[in-house]
N, C-alpha and C positions, 0 to 999 in steps of 0.2 A: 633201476631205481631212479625216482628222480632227482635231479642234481641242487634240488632245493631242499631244506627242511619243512614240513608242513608241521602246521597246526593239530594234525590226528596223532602223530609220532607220541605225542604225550598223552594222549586220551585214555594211555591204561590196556588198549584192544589188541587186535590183531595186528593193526597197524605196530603198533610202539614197539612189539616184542621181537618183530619181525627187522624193524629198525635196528633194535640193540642185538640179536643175532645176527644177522646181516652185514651191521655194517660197524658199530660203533665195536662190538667186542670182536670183531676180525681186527681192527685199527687197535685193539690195546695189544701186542702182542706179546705175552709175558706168558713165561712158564710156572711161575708160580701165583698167577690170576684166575680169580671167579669173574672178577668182572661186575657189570652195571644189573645182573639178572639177577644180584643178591642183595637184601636190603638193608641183609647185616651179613658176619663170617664168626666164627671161629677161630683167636689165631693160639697157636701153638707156642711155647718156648719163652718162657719170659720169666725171672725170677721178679723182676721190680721194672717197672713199663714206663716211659717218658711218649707224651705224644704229644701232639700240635695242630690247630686247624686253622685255615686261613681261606680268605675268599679274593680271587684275583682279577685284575679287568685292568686292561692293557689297550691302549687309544694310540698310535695304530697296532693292532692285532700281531703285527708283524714286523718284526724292527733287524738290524744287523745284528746279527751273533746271535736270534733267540725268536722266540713267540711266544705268545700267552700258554703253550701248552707244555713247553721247558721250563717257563718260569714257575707256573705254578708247581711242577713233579719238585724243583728245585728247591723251591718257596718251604713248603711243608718239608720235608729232607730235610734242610738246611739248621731248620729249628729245631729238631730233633737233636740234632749232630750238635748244635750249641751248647747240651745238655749235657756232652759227653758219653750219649749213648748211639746203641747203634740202630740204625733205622730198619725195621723187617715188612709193613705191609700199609700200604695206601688206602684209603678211598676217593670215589673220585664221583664230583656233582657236578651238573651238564645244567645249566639252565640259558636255552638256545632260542633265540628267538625265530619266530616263522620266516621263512627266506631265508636263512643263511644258509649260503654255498655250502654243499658235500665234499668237494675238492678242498676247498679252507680246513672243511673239520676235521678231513684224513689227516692232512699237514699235521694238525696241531696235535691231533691223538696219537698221533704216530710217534710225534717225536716226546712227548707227558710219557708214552710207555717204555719209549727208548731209554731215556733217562732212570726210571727206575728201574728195567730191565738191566742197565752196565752194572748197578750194584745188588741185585740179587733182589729187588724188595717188590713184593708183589703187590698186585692191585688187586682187594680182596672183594670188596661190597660198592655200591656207591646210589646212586639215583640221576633220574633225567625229567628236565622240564621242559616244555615248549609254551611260550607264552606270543602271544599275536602280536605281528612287525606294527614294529612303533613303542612297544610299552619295553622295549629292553635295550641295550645294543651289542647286537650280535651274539656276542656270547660271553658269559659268566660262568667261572669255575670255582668250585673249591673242593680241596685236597684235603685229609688230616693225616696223617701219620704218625703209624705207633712204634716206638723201638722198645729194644732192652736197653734198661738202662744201668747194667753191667755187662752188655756184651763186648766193652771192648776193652774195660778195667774194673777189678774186682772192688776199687777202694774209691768209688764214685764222690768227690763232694764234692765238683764245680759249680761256682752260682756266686752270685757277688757277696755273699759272705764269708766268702775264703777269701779273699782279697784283704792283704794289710799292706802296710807301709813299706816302701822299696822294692815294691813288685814291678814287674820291667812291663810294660805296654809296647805291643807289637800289633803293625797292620801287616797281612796277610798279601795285599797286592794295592797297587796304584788304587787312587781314588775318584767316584763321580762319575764313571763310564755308561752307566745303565742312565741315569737321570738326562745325564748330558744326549746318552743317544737317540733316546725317546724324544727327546726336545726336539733334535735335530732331523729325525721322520718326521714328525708330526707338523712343523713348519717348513720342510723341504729346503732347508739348508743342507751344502755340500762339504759339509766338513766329513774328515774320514773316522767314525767314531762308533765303534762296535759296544755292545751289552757286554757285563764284565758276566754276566748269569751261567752259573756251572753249581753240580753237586760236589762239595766242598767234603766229603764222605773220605777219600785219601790224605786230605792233607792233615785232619781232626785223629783218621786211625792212626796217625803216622807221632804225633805229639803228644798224644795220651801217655806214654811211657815216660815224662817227663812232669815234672810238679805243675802241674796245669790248675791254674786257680777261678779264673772265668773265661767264657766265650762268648761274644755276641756278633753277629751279621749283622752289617752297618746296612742297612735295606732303606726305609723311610725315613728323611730326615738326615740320613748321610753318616758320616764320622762325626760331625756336631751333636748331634742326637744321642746317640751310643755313647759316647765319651761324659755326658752331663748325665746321663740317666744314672752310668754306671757310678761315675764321684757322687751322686747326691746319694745312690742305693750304700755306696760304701762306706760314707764318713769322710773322704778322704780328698784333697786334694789331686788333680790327674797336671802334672806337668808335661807341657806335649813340645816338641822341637818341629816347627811347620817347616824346616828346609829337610828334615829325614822324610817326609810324605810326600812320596809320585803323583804327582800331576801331568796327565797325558798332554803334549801340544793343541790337541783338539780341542779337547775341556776345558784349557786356559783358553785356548781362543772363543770357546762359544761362553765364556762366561764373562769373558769382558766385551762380547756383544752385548749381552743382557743383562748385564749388571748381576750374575747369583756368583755365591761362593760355592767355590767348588767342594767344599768340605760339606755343605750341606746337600750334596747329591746326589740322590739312591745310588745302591749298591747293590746287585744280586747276586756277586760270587767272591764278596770280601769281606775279611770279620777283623775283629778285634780278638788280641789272645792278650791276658793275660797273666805272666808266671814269674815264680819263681824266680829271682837274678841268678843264682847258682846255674840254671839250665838254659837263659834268655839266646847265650850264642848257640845253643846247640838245637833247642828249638826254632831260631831263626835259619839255621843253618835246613833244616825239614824243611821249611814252609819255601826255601831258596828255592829249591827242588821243580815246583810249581808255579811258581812265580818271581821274578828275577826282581818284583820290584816289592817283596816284603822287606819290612827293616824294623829296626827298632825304635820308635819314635817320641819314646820317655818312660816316667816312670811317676809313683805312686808318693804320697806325702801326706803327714797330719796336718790336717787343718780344723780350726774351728767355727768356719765356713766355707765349707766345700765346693771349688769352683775348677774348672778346666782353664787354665794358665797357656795360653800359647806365646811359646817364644816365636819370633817374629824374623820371615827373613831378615828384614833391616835394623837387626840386633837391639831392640826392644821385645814390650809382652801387649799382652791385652786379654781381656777374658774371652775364651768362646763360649758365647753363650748358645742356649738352646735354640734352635731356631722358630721363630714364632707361627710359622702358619707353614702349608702343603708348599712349596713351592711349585710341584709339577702335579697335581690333581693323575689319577688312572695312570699311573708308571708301575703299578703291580699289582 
């Protein structure tokens, strides 16, 4: 086969189909996948379904700890799993421009299937595009993913209206890794800074047994983002403690080359939990399990204008606000 993609791959013919038998559905390798030959599926097993879809494009294609074809399996997962439910079957949209390398697209399909292969969730339907080099780049993916949304507790009401006053705020791992690392390919800086991006599927089944009142991946926008979205959805004051929140050496460092805050810095395999104070050390004590640098980083308050309050290393506050614009454009 040739080590390019062409422009006929999409044409619908003999080409394309031969394409997606060949080669695209040998690269998903999943035992519970139909794959790209289906345009829809059938899925099984759901009393009350939670799903999600998202479209992913990643500049460079390839970065420490990840690629566009983990992030995306991960991407869609991830928001599922936010919901409290549990993830069971993918789809998966290819829209590949003419020329890109075969050797690149195994990488990245290989490792999209891998990923929902460790947790059981298949890739049931999807579609493929090929549009002529120049009108795209490289490659464009989107996922959606459907769960049950009592597969993994029977008393489901996460979502920011379970959220009242004196609820404990917990981040999941250090913060700004994926943003910062992207930055760091993408300009060829040598700092040592790896994608935080992983399926978050164990540490979510692992805390659901616990008063669990919202979840969010801090993804676009960072922990700034998350945190004001979630005070303004709930009414409520978010008091945050900035010396409890990991910041890697790297991160600091590349962030006082360029002047970003690191709280505003994609994230692709850390969330926000918030619960219950009755169960905060015991749910912190879970998420330890996976990441040594989850902690407790404040808690909830009535306010009659709702604002994200950081305490400040240098024992003062100030508001975080949301942040105003992309700071790193194509990080997911």
């Amino acid at each position: 086969m040739n080590k390019q993609v062409l422009l006929s791959y999409g044409g619908g013919g003999i080409e394309m189909n031969d394409f997606l038998n060949d080669f695209v559905l040998k690269n998903i390798n999943s035992d519970n996948s139909q794959g790209l030959s289906e345009d829809a599926a059938v899925c099984d097993g759901f009393s009350k379904i939670a799903f999600s879809t998202d479209s992913f494009v990643l500049d460079p294609l390839f970065i420490k700890g990840a690629n566009i074809g983990k992030i995306a399996a991960c991407g869609s997962i991830n928001d599922v799993l936010m919901m409290g439910a549990k993830p069971k079957y993918l789809t998966l949209g290819l829209i590949l421009e003419e020329g890109f390398n075969l050797d690149e697209l195994k990488i990245i399909l290989n490792d999209l299937s891998k990923t929902a292969k460790e947790f059981e969730i298949g890739i049931k339907c999807g579609d493929l595009k090929v549009v002529p080099k120049g009108k795209a780049d490289k490659i464009y993916i989107n996922t959606t993913c459907i769960g049950d949304a009592l597969g993994f507790t029977k008393n489901n009401n996460i979502g920011t209206k379970s959220i009242k006053e004196d609820d404990v705020i917990i981040i999941s791992a250090d913060v700004g890794r994926h943003g910062a690392c992207v930055m760091a390919e993408r300009e060829g800086f040598s700092y040592d800074i790896s994608s935080d991006a992983k399926c978050l599927y164990n540490e979510v089944k692992d805390i659901l047994k616990y008063d669990i009142k919202c979840l969010r991946d801090a993804t676009r926008g960072g922990l700034a983002s998350v945190l004001n979205e979630l005070s303004r959805a709930s009414k409520l004051d978010f008091i945050i403690n900035e010396s409890d929140i990991k910041v890697s050496d790297g991160v600091l460092g590349l962030c006082e080359l360029l002047g970003f805050e690191a709280l505003e810095l994609a994230n692709e395999g850390t969330f926000v939990c918030i619960c219950d104070k009755k169960d905060a050390n015991e749910v912190l004590k879970e998420l330890r399990k996976y990441n040594e640098f989850a902690n407790i980083i404040g808690y909830t308050k009535k306010s009659s204008n709702p604002s994200v309050i950081l305490n400040t290393n240098y024992g003062g506050s100030r508001l975080l606000q949301m942040p105003k614009g992309e700071l790193l454009p194509r990080i997911c």
